[in-house]
The first five atom37 places (N, CA, C, CB, O) and aatype in JSON, in Angstrom:
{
  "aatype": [20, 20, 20, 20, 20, 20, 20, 20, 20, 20, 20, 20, 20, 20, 20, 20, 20, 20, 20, 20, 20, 20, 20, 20, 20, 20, 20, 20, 20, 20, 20, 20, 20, 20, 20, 20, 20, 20, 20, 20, 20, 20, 20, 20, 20, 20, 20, 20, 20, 20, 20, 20, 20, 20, 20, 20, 20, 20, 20, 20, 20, 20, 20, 20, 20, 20, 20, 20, 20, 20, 20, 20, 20, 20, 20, 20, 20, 20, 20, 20, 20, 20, 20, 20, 20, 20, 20, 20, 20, 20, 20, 20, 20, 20, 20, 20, 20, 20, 20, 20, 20, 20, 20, 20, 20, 20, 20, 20, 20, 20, 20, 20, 20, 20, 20, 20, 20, 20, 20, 20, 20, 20, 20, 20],
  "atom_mask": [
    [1, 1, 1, 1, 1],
    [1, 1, 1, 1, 1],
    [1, 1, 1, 1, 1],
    [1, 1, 1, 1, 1],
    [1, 1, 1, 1, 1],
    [1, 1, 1, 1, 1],
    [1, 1, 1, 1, 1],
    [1, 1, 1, 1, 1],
    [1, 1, 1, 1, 1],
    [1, 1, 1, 1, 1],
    [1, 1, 1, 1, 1],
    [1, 1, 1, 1, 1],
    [1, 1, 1, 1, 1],
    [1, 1, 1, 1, 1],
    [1, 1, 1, 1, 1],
    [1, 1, 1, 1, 1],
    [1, 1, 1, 1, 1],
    [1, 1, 1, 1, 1],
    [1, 1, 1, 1, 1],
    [1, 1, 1, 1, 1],
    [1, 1, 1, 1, 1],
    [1, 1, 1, 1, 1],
    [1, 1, 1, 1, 1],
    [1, 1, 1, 1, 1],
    [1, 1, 1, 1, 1],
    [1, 1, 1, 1, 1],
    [1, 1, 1, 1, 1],
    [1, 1, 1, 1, 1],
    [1, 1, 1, 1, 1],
    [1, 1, 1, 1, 1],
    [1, 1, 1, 1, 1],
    [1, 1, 1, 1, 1],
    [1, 1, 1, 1, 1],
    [1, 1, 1, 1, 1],
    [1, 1, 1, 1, 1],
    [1, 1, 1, 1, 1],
    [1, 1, 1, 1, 1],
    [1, 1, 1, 1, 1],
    [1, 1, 1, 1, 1],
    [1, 1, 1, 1, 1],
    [1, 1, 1, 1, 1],
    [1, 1, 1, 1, 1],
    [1, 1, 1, 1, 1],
    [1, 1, 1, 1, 1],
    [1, 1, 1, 1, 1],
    [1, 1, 1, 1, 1],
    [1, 1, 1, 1, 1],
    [1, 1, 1, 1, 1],
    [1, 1, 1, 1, 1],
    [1, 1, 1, 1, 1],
    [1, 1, 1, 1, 1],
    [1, 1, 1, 1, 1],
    [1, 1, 1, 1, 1],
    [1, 1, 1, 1, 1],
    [1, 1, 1, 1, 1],
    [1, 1, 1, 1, 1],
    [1, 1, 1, 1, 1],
    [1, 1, 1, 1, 1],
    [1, 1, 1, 1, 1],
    [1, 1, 1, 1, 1],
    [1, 1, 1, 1, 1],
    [1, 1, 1, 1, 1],
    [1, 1, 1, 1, 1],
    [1, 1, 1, 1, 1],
    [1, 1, 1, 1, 1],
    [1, 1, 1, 1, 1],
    [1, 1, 1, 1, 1],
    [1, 1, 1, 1, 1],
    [1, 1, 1, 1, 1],
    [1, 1, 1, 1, 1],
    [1, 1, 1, 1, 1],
    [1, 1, 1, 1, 1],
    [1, 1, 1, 1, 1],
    [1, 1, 1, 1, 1],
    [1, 1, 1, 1, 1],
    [1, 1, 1, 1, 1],
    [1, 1, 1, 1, 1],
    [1, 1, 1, 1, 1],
    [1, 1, 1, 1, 1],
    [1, 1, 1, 1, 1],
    [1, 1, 1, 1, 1],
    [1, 1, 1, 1, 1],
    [1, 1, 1, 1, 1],
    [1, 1, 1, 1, 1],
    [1, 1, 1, 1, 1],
    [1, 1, 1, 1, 1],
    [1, 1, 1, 1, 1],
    [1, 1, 1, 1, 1],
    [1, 1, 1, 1, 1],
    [1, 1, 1, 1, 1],
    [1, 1, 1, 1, 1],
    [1, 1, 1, 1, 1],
    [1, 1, 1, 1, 1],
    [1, 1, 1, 1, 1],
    [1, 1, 1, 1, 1],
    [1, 1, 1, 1, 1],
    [1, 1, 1, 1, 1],
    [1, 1, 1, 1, 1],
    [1, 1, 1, 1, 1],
    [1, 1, 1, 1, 1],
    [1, 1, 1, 1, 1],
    [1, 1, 1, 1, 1],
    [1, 1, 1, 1, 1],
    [1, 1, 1, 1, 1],
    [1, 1, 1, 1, 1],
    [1, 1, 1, 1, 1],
    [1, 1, 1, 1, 1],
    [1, 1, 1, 1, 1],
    [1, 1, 1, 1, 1],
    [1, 1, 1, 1, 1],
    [1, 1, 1, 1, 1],
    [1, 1, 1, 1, 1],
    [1, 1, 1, 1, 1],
    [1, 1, 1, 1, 1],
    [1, 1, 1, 1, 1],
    [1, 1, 1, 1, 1],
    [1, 1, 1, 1, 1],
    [1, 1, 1, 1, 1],
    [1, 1, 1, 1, 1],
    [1, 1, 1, 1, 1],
    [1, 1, 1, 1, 1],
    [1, 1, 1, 1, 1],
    [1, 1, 1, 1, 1],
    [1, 1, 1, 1, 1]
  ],
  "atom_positions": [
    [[-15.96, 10.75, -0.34], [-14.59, 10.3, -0.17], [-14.2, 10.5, 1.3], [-13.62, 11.07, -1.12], [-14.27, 11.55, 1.93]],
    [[-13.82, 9.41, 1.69], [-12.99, 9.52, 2.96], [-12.01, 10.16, 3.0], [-12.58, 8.52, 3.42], [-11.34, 10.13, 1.97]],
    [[-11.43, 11.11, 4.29], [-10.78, 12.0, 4.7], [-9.53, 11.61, 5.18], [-11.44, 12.59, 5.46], [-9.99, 10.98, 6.13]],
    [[-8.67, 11.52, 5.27], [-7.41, 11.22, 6.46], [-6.07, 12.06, 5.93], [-6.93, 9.27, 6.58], [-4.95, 11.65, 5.62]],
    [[-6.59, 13.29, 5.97], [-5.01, 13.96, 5.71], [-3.53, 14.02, 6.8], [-5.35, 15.53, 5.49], [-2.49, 14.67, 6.68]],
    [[-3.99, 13.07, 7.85], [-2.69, 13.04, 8.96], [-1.82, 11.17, 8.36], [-3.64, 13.01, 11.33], [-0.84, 10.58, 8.8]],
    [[-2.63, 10.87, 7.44], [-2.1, 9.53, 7.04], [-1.35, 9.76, 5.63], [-3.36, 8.38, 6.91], [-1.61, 10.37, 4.59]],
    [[-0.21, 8.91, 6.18], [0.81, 9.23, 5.07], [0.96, 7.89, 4.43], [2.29, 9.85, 5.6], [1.01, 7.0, 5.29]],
    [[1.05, 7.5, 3.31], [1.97, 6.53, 2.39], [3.19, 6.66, 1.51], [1.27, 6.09, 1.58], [3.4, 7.4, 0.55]],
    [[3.86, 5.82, 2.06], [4.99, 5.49, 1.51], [5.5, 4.47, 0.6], [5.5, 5.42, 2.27], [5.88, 3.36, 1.0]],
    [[5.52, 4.88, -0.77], [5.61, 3.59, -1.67], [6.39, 3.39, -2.55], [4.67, 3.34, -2.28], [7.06, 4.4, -2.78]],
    [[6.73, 2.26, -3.4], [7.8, 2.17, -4.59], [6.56, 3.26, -5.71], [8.26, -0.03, -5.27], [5.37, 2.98, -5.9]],
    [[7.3, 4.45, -6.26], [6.56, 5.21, -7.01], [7.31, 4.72, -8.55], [6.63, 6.91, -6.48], [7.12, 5.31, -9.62]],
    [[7.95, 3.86, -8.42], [8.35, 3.18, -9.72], [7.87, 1.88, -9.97], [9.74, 3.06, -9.83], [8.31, 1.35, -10.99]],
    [[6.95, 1.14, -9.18], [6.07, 0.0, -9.22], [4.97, -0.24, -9.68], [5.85, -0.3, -8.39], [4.13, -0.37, -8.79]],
    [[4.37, -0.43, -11.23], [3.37, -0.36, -11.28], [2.07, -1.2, -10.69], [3.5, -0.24, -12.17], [0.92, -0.77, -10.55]],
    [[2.52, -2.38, -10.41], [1.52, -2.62, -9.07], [1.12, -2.26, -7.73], [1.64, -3.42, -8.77], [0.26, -2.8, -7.04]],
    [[2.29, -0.73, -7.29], [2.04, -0.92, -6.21], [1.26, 0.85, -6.51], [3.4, -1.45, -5.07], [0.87, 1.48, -5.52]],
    [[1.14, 1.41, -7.79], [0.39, 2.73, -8.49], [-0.56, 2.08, -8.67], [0.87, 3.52, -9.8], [-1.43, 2.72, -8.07]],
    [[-1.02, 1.22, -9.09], [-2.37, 0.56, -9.17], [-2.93, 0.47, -7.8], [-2.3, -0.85, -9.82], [-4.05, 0.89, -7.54]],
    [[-2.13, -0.1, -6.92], [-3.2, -0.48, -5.86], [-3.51, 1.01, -5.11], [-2.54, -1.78, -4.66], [-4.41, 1.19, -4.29]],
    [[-2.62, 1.99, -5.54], [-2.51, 3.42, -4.24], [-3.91, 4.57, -5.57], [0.29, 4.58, -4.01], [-4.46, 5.61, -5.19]],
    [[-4.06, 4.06, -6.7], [-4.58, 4.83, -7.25], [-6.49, 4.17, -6.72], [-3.87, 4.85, -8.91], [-7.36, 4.99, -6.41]],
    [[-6.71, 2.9, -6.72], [-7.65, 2.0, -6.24], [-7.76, 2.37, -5.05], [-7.41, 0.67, -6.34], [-8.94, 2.67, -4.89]],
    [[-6.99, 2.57, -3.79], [-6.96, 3.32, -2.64], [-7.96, 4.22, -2.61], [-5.81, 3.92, -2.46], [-9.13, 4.07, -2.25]],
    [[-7.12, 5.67, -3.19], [-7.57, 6.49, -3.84], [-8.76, 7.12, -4.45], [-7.13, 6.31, -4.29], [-8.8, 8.28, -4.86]],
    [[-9.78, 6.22, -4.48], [-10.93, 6.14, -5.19], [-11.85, 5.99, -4.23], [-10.97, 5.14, -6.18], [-12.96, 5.64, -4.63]],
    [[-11.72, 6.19, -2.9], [-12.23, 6.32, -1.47], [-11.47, 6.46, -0.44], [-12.89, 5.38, -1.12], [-12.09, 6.21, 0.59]],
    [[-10.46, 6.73, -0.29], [-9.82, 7.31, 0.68], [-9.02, 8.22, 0.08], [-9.17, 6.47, 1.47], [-8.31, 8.03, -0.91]],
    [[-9.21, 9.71, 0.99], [-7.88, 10.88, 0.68], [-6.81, 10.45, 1.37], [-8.1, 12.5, 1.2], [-7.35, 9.58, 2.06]],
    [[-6.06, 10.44, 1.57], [-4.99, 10.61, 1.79], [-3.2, 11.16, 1.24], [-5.22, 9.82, 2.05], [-2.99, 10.88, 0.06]],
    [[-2.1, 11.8, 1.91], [-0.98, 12.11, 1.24], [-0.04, 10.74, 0.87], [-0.24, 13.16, 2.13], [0.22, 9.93, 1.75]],
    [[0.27, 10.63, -0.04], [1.43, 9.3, -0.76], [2.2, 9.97, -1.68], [0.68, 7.88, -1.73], [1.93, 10.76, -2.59]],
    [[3.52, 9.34, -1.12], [4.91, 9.49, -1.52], [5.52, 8.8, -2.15], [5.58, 9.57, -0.81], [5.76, 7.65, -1.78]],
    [[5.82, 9.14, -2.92], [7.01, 7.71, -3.63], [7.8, 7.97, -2.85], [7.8, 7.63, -5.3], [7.71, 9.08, -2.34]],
    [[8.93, 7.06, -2.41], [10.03, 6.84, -1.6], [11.0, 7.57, -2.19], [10.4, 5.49, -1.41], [11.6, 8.48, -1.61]],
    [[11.26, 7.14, -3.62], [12.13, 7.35, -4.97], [12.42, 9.43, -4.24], [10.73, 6.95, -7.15], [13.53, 9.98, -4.21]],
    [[11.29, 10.01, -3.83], [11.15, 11.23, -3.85], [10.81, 11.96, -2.72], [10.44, 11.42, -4.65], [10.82, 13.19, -2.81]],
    [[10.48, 11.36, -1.55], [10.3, 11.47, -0.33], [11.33, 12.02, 0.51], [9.98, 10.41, 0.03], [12.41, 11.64, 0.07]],
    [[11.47, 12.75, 1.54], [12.88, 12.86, 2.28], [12.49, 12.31, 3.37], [13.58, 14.28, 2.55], [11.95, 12.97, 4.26]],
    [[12.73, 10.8, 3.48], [12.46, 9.87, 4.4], [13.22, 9.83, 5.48], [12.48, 8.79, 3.93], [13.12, 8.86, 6.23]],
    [[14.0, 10.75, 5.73], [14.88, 11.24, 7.09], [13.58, 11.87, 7.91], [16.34, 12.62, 6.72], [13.4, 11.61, 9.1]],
    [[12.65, 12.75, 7.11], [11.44, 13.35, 7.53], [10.32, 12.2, 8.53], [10.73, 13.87, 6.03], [9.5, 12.71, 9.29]],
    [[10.4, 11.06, 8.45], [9.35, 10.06, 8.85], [10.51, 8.83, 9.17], [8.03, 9.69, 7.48], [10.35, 7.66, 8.82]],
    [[11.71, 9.37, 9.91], [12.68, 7.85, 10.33], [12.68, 6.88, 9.73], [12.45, 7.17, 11.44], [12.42, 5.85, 10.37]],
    [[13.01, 6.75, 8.07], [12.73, 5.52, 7.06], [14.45, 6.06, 6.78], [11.12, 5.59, 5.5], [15.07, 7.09, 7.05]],
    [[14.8, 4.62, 6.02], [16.02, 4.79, 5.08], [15.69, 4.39, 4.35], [17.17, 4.41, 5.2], [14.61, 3.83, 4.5]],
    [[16.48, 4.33, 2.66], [15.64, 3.72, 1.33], [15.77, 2.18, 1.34], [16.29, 4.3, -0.25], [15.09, 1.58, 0.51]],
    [[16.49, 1.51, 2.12], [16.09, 0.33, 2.03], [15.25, 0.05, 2.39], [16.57, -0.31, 2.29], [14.54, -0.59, 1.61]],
    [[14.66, 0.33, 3.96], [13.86, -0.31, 4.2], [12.46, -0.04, 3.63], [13.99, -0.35, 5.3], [11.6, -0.91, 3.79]],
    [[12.16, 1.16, 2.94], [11.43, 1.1, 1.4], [11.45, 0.91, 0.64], [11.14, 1.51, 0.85], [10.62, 1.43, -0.1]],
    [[12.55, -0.14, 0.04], [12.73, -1.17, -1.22], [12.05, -2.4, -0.93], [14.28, -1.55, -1.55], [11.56, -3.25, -1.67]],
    [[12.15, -2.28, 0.42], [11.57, -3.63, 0.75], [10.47, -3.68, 0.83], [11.88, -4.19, 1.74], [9.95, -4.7, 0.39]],
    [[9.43, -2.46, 1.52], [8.07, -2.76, 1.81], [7.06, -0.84, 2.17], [8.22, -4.08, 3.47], [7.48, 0.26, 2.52]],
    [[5.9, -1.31, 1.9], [5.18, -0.08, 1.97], [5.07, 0.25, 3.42], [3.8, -0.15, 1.29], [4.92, -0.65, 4.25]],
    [[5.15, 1.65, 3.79], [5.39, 2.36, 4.62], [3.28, 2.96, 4.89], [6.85, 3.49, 3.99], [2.54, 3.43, 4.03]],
    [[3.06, 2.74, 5.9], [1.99, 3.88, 6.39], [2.22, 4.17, 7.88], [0.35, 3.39, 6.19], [2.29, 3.32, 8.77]],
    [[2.39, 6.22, 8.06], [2.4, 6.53, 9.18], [1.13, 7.38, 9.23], [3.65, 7.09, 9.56], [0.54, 8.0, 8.34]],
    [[0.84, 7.19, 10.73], [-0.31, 8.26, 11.37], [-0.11, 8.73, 12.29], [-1.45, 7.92, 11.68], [-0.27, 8.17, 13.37]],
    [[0.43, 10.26, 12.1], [1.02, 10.94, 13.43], [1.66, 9.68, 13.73], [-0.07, 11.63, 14.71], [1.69, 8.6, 13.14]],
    [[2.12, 10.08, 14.73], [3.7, 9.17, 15.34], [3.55, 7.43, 15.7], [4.24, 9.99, 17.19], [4.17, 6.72, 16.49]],
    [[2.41, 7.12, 14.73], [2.11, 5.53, 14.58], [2.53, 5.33, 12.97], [0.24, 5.06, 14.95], [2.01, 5.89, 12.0]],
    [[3.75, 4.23, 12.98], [4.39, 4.17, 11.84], [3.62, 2.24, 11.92], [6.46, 4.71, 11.91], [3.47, 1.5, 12.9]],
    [[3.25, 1.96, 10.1], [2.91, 0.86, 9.69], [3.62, 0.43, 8.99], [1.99, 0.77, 9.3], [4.44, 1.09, 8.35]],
    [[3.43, -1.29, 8.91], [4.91, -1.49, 7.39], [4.19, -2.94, 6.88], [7.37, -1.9, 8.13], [3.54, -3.75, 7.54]],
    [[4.6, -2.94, 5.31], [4.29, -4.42, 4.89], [2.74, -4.73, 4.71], [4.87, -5.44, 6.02], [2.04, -4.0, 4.0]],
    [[2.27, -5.76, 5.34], [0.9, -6.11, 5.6], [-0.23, -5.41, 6.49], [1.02, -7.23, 6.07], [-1.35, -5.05, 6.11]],
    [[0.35, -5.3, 7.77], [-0.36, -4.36, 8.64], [-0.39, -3.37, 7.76], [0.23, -3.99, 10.01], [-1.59, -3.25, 7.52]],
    [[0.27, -2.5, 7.06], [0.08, -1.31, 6.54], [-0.93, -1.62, 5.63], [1.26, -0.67, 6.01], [-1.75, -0.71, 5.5]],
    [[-1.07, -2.35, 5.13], [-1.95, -2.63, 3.72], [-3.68, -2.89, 4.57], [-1.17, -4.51, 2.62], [-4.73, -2.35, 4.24]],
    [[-3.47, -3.8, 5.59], [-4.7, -3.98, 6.39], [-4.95, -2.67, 6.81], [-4.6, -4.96, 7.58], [-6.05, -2.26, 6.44]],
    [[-4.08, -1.65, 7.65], [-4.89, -0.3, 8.03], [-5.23, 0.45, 6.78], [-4.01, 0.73, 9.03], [-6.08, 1.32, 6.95]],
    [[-4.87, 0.34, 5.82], [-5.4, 1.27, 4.31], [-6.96, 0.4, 4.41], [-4.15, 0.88, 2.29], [-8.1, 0.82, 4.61]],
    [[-6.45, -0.9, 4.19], [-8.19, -1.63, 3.59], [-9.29, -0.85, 4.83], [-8.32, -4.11, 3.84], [-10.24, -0.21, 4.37]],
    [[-9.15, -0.93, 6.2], [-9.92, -0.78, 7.1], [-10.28, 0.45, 6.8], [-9.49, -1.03, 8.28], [-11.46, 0.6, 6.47]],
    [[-9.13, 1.95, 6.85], [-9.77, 2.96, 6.53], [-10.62, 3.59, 5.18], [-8.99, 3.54, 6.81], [-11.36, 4.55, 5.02]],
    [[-10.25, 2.84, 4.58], [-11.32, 2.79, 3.02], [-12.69, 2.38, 2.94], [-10.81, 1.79, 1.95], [-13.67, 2.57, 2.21]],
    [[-12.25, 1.43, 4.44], [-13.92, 0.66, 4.66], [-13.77, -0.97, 3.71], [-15.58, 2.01, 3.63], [-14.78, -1.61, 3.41]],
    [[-12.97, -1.24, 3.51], [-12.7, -3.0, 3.21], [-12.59, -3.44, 4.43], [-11.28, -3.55, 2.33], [-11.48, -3.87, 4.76]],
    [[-13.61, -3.46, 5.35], [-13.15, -4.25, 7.36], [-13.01, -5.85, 6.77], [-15.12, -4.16, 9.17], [-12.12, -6.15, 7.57]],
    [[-13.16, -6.79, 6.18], [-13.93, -7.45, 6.07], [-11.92, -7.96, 5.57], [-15.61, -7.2, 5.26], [-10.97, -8.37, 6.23]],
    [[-12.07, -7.73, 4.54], [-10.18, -8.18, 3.82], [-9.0, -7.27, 4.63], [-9.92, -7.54, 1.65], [-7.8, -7.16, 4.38]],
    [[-9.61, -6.81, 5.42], [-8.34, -5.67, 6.61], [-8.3, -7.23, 7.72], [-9.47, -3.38, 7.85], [-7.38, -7.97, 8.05]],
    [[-9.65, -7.21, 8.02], [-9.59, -8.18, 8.93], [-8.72, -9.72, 8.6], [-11.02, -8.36, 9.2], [-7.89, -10.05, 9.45]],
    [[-8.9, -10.54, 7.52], [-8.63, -11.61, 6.7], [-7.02, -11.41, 7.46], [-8.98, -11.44, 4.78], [-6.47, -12.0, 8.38]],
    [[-6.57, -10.21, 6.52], [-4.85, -10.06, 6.09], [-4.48, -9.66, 8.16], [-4.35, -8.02, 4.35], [-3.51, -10.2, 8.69]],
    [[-5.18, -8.95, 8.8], [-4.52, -9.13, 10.4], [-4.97, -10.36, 10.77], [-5.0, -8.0, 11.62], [-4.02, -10.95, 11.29]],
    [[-6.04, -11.12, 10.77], [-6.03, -12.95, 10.91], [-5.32, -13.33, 10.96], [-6.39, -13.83, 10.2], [-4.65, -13.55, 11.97]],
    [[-5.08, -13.63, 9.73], [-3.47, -14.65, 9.3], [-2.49, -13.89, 9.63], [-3.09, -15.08, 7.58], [-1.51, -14.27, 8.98]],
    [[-2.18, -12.87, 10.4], [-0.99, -13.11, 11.35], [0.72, -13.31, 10.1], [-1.53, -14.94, 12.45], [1.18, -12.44, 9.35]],
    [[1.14, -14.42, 10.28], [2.51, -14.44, 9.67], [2.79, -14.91, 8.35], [3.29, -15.15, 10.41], [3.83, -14.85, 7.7]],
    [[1.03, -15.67, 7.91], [1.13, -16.34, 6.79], [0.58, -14.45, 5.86], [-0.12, -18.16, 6.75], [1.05, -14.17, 4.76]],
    [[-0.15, -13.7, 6.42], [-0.15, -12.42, 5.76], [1.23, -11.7, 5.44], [-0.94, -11.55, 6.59], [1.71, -11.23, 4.41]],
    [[1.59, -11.8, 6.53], [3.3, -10.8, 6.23], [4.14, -12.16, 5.31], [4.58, -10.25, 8.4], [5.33, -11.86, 5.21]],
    [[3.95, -12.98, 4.91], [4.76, -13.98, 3.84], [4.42, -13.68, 2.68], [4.54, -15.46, 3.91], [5.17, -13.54, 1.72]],
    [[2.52, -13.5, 2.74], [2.2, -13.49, 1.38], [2.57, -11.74, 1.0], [0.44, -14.06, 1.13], [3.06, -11.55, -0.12]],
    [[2.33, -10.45, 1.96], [2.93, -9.31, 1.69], [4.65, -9.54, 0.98], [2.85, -8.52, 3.14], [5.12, -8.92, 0.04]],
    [[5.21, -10.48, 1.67], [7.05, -10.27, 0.92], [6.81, -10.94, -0.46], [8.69, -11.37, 1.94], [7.47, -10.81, -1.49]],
    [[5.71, -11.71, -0.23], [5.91, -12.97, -1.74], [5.63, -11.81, -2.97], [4.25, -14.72, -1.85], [6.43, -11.68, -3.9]],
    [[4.39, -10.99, -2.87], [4.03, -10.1, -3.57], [5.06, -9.19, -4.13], [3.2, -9.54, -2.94], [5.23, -8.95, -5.33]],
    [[6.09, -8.45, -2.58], [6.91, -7.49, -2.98], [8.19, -8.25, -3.65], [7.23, -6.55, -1.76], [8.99, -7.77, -4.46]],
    [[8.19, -9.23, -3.25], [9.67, -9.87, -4.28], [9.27, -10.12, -5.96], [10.25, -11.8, -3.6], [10.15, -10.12, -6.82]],
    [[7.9, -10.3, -6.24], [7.61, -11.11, -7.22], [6.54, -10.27, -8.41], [6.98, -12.43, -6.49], [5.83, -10.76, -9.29]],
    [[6.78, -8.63, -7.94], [5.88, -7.53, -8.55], [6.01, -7.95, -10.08], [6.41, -5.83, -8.21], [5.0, -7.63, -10.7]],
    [[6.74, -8.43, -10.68], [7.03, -8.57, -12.0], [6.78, -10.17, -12.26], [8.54, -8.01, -12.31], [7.18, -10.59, -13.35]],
    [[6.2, -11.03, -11.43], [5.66, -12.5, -11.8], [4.09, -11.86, -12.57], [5.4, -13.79, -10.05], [3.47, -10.79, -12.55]],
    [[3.92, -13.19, -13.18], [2.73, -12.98, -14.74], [1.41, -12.9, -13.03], [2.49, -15.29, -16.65], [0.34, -12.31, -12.88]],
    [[1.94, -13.46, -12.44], [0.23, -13.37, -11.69], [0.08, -11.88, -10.88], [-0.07, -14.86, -10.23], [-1.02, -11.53, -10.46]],
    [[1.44, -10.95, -10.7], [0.91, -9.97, -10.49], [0.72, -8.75, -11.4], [1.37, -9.75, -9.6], [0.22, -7.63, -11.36]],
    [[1.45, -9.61, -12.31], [0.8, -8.78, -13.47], [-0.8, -8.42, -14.07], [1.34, -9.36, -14.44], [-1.4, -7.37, -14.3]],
    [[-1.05, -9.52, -14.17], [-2.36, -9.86, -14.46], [-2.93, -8.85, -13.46], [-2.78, -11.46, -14.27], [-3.5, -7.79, -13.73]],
    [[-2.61, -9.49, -11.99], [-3.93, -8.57, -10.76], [-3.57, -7.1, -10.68], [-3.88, -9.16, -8.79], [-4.41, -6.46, -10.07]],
    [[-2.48, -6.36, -11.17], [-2.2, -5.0, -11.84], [-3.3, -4.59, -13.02], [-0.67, -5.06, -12.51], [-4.12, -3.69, -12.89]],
    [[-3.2, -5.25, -13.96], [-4.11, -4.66, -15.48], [-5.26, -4.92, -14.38], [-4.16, -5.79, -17.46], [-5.61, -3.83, -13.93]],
    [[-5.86, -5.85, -13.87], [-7.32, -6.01, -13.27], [-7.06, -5.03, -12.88], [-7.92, -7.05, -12.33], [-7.31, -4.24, -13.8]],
    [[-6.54, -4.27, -11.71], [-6.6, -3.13, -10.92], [-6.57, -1.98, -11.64], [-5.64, -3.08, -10.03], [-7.18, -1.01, -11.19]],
    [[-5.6, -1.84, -13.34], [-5.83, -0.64, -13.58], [-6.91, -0.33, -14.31], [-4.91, -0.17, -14.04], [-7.22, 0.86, -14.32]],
    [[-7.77, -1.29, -15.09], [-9.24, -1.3, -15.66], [-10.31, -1.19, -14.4], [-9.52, -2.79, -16.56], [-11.34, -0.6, -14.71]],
    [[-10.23, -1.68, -13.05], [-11.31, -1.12, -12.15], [-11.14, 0.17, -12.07], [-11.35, -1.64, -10.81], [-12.13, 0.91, -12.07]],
    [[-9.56, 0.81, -11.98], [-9.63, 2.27, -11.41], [-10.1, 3.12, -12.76], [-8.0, 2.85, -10.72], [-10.45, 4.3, -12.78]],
    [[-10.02, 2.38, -13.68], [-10.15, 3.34, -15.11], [-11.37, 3.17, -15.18], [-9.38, 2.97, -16.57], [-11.84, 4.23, -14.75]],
    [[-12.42, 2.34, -15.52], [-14.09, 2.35, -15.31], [-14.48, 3.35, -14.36], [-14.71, 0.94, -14.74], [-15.18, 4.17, -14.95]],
    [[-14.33, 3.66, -13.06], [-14.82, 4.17, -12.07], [-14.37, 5.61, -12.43], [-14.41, 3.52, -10.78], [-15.15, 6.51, -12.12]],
    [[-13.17, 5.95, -13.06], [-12.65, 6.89, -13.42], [-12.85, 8.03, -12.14], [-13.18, 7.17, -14.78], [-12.38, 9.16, -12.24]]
  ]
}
């Protein structure tokens, strides 16, 4: 398991797609994650909106948000390959990051949730 205890996440801890993807994380990278819901985000210069809106990753005094944040998780897990894809595309990535966070409860991210929680449950 990969190491990174100076990397923090910040997430909807009431989302079950977004516990699926941090538990899948998880399964090769250490790292500390917060639900927002429970966080004292005065601690890391966040307010709760702007974590309603989107996932938070800081490293030491390098703060991530949205897509980039999701690309530096894939990279440090060792996904270079879909880290790279999602910083590519540039603005059409940060569209499809909001489309996701507006639409956690559409049937298609439902679906890619149960997929995610049967990979993390096999691998156990």
């Amino acid at each position: 398991m990969l190491k990174h205890p100076n990397v923090i996440l910040i997430y909807d801890g009431q989302c079950r797609f977004c516990a699926a993807c941090l538990a899948w994380v998880e399964q090769k990278l250490q790292i500390t994650s917060l639900a927002f819901q429970d966080a004292n985000l005065d601690n890391y210069g966040l307010i709760r909106s702007q974590c309603e809106e989107s996932v938070f990753v800081i490293n030491k005094e390098v703060r991530f948000s949205g897509a980039v944040a999701v690309s530096y998780l894939l990279k440090l897990r060792g996904n270079t390959f879909f880290a790279w894809v999602i910083e590519s595309s540039g603005r059409i990535g940060q569209s499809g990051y909001r489309w996701v966070a507006s639409h956690r409860d559409s049937l298609i991210i439902r679906i890619v949730t149960r997929h995610l929680e049967r990979v993390v449950s096999r691998k156990g």
